[in-house]
C-alpha positions in Angstrom: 81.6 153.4 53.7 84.3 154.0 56.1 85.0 152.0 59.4 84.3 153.1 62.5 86.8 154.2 64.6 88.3 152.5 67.2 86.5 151.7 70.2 83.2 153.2 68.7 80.7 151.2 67.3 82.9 148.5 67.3 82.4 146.9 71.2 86.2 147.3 70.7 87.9 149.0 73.9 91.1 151.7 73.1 94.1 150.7 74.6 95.3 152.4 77.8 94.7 152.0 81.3 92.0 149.9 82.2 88.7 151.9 84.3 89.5 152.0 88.0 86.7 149.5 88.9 88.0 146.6 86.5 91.5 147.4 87.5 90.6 146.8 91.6 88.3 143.5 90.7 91.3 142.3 88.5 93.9 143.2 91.3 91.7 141.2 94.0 91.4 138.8 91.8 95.2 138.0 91.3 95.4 138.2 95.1 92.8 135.4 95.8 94.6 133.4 93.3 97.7 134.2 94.5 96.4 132.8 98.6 95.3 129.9 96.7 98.3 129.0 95.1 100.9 129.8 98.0 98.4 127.4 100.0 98.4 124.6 97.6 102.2 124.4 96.5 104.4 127.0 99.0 106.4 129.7 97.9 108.9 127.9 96.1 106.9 125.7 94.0 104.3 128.9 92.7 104.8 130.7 90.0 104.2 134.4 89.2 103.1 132.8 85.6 101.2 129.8 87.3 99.1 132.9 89.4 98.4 134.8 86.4 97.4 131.8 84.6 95.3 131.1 87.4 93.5 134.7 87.6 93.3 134.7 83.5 95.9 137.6 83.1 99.1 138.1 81.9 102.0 137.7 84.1 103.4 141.4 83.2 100.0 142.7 84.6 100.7 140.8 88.0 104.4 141.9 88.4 103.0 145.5 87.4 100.4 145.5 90.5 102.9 143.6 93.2 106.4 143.6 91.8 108.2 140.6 92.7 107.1 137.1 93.3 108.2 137.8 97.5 106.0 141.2 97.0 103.1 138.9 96.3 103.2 137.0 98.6 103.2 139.2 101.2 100.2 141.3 99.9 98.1 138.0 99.1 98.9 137.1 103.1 98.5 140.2 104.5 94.9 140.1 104.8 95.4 137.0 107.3 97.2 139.4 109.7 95.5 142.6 109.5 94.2 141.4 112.9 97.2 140.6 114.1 98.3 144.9 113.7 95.2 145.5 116.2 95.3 142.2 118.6 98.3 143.7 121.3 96.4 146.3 122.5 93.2 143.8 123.1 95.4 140.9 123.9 98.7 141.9 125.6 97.7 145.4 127.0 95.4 143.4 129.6 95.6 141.9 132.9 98.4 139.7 132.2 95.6 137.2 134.3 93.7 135.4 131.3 96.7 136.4 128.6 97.0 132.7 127.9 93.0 132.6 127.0 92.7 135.5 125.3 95.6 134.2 123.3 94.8 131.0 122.3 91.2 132.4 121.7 92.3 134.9 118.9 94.5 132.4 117.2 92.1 129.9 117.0 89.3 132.2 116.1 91.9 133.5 113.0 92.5 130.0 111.9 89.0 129.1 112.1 87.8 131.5 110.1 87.9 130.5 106.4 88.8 133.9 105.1 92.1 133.9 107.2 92.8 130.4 107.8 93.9 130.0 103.8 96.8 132.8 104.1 97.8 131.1 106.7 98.4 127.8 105.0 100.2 129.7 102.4 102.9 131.2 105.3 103.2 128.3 107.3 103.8 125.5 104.8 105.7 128.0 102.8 107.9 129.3 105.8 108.7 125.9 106.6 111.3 125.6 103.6 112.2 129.2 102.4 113.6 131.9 104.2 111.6 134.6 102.4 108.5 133.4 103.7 109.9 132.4 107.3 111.2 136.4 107.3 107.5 137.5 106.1 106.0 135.3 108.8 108.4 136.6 111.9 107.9 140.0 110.7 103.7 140.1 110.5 103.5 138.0 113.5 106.3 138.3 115.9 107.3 142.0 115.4 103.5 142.7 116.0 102.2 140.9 118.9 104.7 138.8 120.5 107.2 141.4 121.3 104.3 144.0 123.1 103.8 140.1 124.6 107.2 140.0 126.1 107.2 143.3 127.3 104.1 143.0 128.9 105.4 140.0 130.8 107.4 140.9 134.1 110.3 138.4 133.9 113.6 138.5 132.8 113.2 135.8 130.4 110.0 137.3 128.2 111.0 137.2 125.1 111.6 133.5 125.4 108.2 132.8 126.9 106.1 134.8 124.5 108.3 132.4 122.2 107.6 129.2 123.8 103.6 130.5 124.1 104.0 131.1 120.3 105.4 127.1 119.5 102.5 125.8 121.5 99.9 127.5 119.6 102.0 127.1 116.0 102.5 123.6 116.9 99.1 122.5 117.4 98.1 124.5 115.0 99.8 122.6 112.6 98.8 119.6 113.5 95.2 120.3 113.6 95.2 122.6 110.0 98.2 121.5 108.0 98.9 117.9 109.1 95.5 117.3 110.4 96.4 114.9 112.9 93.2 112.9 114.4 91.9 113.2 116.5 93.0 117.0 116.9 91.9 117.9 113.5 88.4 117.0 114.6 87.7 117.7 118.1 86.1 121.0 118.9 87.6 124.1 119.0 86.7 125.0 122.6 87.7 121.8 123.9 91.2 122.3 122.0 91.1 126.3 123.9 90.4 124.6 127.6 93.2 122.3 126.9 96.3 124.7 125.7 94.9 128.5 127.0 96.3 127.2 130.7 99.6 126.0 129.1 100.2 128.9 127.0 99.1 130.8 130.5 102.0 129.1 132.4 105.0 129.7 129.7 103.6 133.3 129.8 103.4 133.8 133.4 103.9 130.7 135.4 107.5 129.8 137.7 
């Protein structure tokens, strides 16, 4: 009796390229490791090897989906800021009355959302101590909304108020997600949007 040939018979798969659906549930599943990874430890202290022992894959199969370690980074965040590509026109295309609210509102509401808020750990503690990940972070957040910001805003000096509107909201946001400072990290969500929406109002458009 002969063997059966490869693959047949056998519950023995031929090499090659793996069916389209396992290759997308593999790929998302090397990007949700990846978000929980850069969360946990930052960009300098994850691994492409410590992601794809993470995922349960080989670390050739994560550098041949997302190339380099700064490549997978960036796709594992980007899902926190596909909001961020539609949010000028809803945000700073308005009456620049109630820009500080609507603002502070869609921040908030990305950072309280559990889906987003965990790529957003994974920029802001990592962009804290490597330039890679600062340049990701000014590039998905600044390039999209706070520039439309400071052209929207009629003063001379709008690119350094849509800045200073920017440090209050990273600031506390820090404080309440990544330091969790109490009683910030605590209090409700609309009291923390009564208290900064007028402040980030006033660097946007005040004297």
């Amino acid at each position: 009796m002969t063997d059966a040939p490869a693959g047949k018979g056998t519950g023995v798969r031929r090499r090659g390229r793996p069916p389209r659906t396992e290759s997308a549930d593999t790929r998302d599943r090397i990007l949700v490791t990846a978000r929980e990874e850069f969360s946990e430890h930052g960009f300098e202290k994850t691994s492409v090897r410590a992601i794809a022992k993470a995922a349960g894959v080989d670390s050739a199969l994560v550098h041949h989906y997302f190339g380099t370690k700064e490549q997978i980074f960036e796709a594992a965040i980007a899902v926190a800021f596909a909001p961020v590509v539609d949010a000028p026109g809803a945000i700073a295309d308005g009456p620049l009355e109630g820009v500080g609210e609507r603002l502070t509102r869609f921040v908030f509401g990305i950072w309280e959302n559990p889906t987003t808020r965990t790529p957003l750990l994974a920029i802001v503690r990592s962009a804290v101590n490597n330039e890679t990940a600062a340049a990701v972070f000014r590039r998905l957040i600044a390039a999209q909304l706070l520039s439309r910001l400071a052209q929207q805003v009629d003063h001379p000096d709008g690119e350094l108020r849509a800045d200073l509107a920017a440090a209050q909201l990273v600031g506390c946001a820090m404080l309440r997600y990544v330091i969790k400072v109490e009683p910030l990290a605590s209090a409700d969500v609309e009291q923390i949007v009564a208290r900064i929406a007028p402040v980030v109002q006033g660097h946007l458009t005040g004297p």
